[in-house]
C-alpha positions in Angstrom: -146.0 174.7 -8.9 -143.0 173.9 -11.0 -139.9 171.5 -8.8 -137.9 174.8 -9.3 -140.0 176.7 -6.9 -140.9 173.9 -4.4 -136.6 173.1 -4.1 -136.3 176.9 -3.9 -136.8 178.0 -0.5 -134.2 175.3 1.0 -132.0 176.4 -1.3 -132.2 179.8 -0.3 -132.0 179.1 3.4 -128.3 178.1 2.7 -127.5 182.0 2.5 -127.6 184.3 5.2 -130.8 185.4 5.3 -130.6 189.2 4.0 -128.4 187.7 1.5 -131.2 184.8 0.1 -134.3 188.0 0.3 -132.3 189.8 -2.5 -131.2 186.6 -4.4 -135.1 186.0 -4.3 -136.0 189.0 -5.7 -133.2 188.8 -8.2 -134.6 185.7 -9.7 -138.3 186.7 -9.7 -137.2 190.0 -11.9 -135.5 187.6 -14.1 -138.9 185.8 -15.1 -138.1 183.1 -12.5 -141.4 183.3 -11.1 -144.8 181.1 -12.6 -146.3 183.0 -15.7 -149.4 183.6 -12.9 -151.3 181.5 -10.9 -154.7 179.6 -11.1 -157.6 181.3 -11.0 -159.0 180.9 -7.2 -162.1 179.6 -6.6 -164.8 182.0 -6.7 -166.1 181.4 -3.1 -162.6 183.0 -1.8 -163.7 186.5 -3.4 -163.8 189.1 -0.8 -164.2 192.9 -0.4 -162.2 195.3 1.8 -163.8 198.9 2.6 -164.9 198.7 -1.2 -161.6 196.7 -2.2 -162.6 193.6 -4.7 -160.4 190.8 -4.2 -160.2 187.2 -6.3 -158.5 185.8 -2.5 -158.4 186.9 0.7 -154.6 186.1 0.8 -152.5 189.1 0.7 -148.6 189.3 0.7 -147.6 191.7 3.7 -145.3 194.7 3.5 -141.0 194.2 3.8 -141.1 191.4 1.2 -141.2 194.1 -2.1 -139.9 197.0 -0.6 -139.2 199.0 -3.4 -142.0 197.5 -5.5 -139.8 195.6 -8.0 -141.4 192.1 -8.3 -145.3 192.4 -7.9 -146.6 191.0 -10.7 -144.1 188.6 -10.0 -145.8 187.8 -6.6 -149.1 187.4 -7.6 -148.4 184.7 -10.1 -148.3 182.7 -6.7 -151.7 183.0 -5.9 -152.1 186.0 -3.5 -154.9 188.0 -4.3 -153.5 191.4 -3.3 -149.5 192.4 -3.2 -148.6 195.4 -0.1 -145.3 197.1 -1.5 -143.0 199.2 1.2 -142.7 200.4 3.2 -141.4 203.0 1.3 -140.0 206.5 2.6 -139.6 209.9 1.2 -135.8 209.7 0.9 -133.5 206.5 0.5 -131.9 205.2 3.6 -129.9 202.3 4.4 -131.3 201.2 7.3 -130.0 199.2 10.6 -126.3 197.9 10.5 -126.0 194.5 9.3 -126.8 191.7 10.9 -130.6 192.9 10.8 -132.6 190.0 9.4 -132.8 186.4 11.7 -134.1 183.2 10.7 -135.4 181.4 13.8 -135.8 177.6 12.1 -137.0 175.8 15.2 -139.6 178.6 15.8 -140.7 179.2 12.4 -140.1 182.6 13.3 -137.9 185.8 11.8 -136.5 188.6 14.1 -135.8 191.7 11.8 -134.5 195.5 12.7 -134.1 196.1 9.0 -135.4 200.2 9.7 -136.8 200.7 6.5 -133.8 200.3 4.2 -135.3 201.1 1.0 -134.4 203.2 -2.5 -136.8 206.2 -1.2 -139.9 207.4 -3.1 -138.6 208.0 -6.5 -137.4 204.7 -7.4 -140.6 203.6 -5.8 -142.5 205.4 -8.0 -141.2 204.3 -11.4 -141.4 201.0 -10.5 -145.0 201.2 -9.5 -145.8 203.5 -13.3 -144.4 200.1 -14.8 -146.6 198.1 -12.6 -149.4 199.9 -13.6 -149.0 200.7 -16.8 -148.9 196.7 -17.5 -151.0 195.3 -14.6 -154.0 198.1 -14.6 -156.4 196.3 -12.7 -153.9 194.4 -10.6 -154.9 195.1 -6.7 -151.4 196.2 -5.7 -151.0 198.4 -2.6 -148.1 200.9 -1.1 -147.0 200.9 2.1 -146.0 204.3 3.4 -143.4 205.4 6.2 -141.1 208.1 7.9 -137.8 208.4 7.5 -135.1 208.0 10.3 -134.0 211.3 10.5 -137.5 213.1 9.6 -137.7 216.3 11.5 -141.7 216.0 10.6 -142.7 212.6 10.6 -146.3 213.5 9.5 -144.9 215.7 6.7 -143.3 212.3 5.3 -146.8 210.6 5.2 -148.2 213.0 2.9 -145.2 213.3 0.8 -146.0 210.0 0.1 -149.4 210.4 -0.3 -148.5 213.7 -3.2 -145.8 211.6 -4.6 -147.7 207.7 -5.3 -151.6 209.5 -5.5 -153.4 207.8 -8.4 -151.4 204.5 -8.8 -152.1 202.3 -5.6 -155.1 200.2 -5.2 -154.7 201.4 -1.6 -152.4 203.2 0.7 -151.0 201.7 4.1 -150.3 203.9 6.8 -147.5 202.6 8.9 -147.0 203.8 12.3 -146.0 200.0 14.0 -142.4 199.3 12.9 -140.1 199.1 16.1 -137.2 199.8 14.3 -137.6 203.3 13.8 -136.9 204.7 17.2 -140.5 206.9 17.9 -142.7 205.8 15.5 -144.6 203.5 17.2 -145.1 207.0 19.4 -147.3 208.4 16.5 -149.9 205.5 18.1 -150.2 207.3 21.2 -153.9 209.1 21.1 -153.2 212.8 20.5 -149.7 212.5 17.9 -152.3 210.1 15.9 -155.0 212.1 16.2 -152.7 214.8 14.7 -151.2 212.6 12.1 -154.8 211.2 10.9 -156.1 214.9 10.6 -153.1 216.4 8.2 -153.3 212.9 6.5 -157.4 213.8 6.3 -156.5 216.8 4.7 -153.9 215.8 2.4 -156.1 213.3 1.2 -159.4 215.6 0.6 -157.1 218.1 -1.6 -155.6 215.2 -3.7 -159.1 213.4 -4.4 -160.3 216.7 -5.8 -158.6 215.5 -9.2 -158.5 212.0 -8.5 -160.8 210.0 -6.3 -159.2 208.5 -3.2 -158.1 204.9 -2.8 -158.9 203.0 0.5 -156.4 203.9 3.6 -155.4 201.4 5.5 -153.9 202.0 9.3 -151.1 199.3 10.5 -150.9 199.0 14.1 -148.5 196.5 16.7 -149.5 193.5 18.7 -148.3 195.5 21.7 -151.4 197.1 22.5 -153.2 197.5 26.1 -157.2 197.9 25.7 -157.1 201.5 26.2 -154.7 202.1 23.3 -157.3 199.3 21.4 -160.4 201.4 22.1 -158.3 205.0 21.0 -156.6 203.8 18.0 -160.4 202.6 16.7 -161.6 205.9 17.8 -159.6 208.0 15.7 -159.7 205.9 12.9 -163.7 205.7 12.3 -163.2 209.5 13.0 -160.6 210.1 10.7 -162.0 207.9 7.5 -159.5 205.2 7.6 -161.1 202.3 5.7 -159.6 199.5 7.9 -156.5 198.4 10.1 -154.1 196.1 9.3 -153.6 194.3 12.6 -150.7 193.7 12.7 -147.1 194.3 12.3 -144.4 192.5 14.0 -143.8 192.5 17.9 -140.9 193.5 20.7 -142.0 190.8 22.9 -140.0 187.1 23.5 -142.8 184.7 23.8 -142.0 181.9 26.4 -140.8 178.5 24.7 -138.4 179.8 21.8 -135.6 177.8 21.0 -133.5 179.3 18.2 -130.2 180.9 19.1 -131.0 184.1 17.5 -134.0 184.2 19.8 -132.7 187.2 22.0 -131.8 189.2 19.1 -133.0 192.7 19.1 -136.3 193.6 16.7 -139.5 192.9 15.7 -140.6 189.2 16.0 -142.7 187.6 13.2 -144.0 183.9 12.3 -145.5 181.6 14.2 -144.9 182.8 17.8 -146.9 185.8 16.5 -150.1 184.2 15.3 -151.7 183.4 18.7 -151.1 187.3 20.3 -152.0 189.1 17.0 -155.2 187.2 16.5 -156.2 188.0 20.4 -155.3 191.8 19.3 -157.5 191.6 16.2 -160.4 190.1 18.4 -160.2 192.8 20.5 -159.9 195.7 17.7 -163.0 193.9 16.1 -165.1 194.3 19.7 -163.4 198.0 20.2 -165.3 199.2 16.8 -168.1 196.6 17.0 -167.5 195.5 13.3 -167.6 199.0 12.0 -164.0 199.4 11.2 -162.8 196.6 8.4 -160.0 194.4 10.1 -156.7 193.0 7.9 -155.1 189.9 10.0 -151.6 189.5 9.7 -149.1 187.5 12.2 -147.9 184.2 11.9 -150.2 182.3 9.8 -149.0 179.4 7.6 -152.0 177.2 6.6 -155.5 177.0 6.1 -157.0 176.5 9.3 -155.2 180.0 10.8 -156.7 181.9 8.1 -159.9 180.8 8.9 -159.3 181.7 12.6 -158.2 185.3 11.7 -161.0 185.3 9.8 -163.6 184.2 12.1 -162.1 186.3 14.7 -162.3 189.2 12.6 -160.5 189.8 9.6 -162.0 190.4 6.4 -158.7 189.5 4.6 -155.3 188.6 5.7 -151.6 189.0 4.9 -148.4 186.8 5.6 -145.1 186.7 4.5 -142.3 185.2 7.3 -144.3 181.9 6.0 -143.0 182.1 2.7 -139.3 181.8 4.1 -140.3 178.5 5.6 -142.7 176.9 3.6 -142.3 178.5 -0.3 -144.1 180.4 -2.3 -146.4 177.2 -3.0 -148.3 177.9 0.1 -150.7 180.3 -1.4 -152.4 178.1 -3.7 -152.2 175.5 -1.3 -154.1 177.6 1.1 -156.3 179.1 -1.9 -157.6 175.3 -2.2 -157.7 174.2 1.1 -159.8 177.2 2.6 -162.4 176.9 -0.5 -163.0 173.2 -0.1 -163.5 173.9 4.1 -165.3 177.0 3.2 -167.6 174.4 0.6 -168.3 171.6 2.8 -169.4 173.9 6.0 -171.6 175.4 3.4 -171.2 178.8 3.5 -171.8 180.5 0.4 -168.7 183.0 0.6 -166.1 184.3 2.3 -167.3 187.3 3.4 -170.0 185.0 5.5 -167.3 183.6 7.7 -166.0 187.1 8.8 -166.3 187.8 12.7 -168.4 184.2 13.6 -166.1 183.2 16.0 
């Protein structure tokens, strides 16, 4: 990693932190980014419901919304890139302020509300992704708008307008900063959602086989909504749940002045409640359903414990604001020499021991 990229990050933190995010991805579509990263050891490759990865490390939805830079991205090191969440018409989002940087939690409250440029703009930037990354494992990140008078309609919209370039499509359902969508959780409005989605996707794969589906769910989950979200999804198809997105509760302890704001909560408060929430999603389907861990993780060592506890792959992102892009390789390296000198033979071998 070049001193550009490692000096980076605390430059960037000088700007508000909305501003920095689009000075980032400024930079990155300006070639700013390494020409790609090196080639992870081959005990970090994984599968996801059928999904080949060269590393387990994935970059989470919110970063790329609009899917501008991943190729870009994956020159750090991650072995999968989640664009979005991307919906059906352009919308501006929350009123600014939206986006906190908690320093002294190495944590991030956002109410962004899925500002993005809608599915058109979306879609020509993933063609061009495609067309010169073909085998790249890039995913989309689908979502409702705002206003939607048929929330469910959006998904599939999505689905019709993006089928045949993802490597895989995320089904979002767990922002809290679209007022009711975290509803669409509740056991019969998912049921419904995963049944038209079913459908959708059974007509489109008649020309075109289907990608994976991925399902991502909050932290703030009782055992009863664990055991009914599973349900649906093994009875729906899903291929696996990303567990999970950012949460609405104020963990004891944090210290940063923005701590109070209003939105979801990601970083480091997050790892320790999203990892219990995966544990339990991993007993609720008895290691049937494929798990994604996301929440808070910014080394080694909690990738292995999302991992263990779980997750067949995992996805960050709030680390990156903190730490750089660098982490990624430095994880890549770290969790392959542990992974050698406990002797396991792969990846895969570690998933759900703890």
């Amino acid at each position: 990693m070049s001193l550009l990229h490692q000096l980076a990050p605390k430059a960037l933190r000088l700007f508000e932190a909305e501003r920095a995010h689009k000075l980032t991805l400024l930079g990155l579509k300006t070639g700013l980014g390494p020409a790609r990263a090196d080639a992870p050891d081959p005990i970090l490759a994984s599968s996801v419901a059928g999904l080949q990865l060269d590393s387990p490390i994935g970059l989470a939805a919110g970063f790329d919304k609009n899917a501008e830079v991943p190729l870009a991205m994956a020159g750090f090191g991650f072995g999968w890139i989640e664009c979005g969440t991307v919906t059906p018409l352009a919308q501006s989002g929350n009123p600014r302020p939206r986006l906190f940087r908690l320093p002294a939690d190495k944590a991030v409250i956002n109410r962004l509300g899925f500002n993005n440029q809608g599915l058109g703009v979306f879609q020509r930037n993933f063609a061009e992704a495609r067309e010169r990354a073909p085998l790249a494992r890039i995913g989309a990140n689908i979502g409702a708008n705002k206003q939607s008078t048929d929330r469910v309609a959006d998904y599939c919209l999505g689905l019709e307008k993006l089928w045949g370039l993802p490597s895989w499509f995320t089904i979002n359902i767990s922002s809290p900063n679209t007022p009711g969508l975290r509803d669409l959780q509740s056991a019969d409005a998912l049921d419904e959602l995963l049944a038209r989605i079913s459908e959708t996707r059974q007509r489109l794969s008649a020309d075109q086989p289907s990608p994976p589906f991925f399902l991502k769910v909050a932290p703030d989950l009782d055992e009863v909504e664990i055991e009914d979200i599973t349900s649906a999804a093994l009875r729906h198809g899903i291929s696996a749940l990303i567990v999970s997105n950012t949460t609405l509760a104020r963990p004891e302890g944090l210290r940063s002045r923005y701590r109070n704001e209003s939105g979801g909560l990601s970083g480091a408060p997050l790892f320790a409640p999203s990892t219990q929430i995966l544990r339990l999603f991993h007993q609720a389907s008895a290691g049937r359903l494929p798990l994604i861990g996301v929440g808070g993780i910014s080394n080694a060592d909690q990738v292995w414990q999302k991992i263990a506890a779980g997750a067949s792959a995992v996805q960050l992102y709030s680390a990156l604001i903190y730490h750089g892009p660098g982490l990624v390789q430095t994880i890549n390296r770290q969790l392959a020499a542990r992974l050698q000198a406990e002797e396991y033979a792969s990846i895969n071998d570690l998933v759900g021991t703890a």
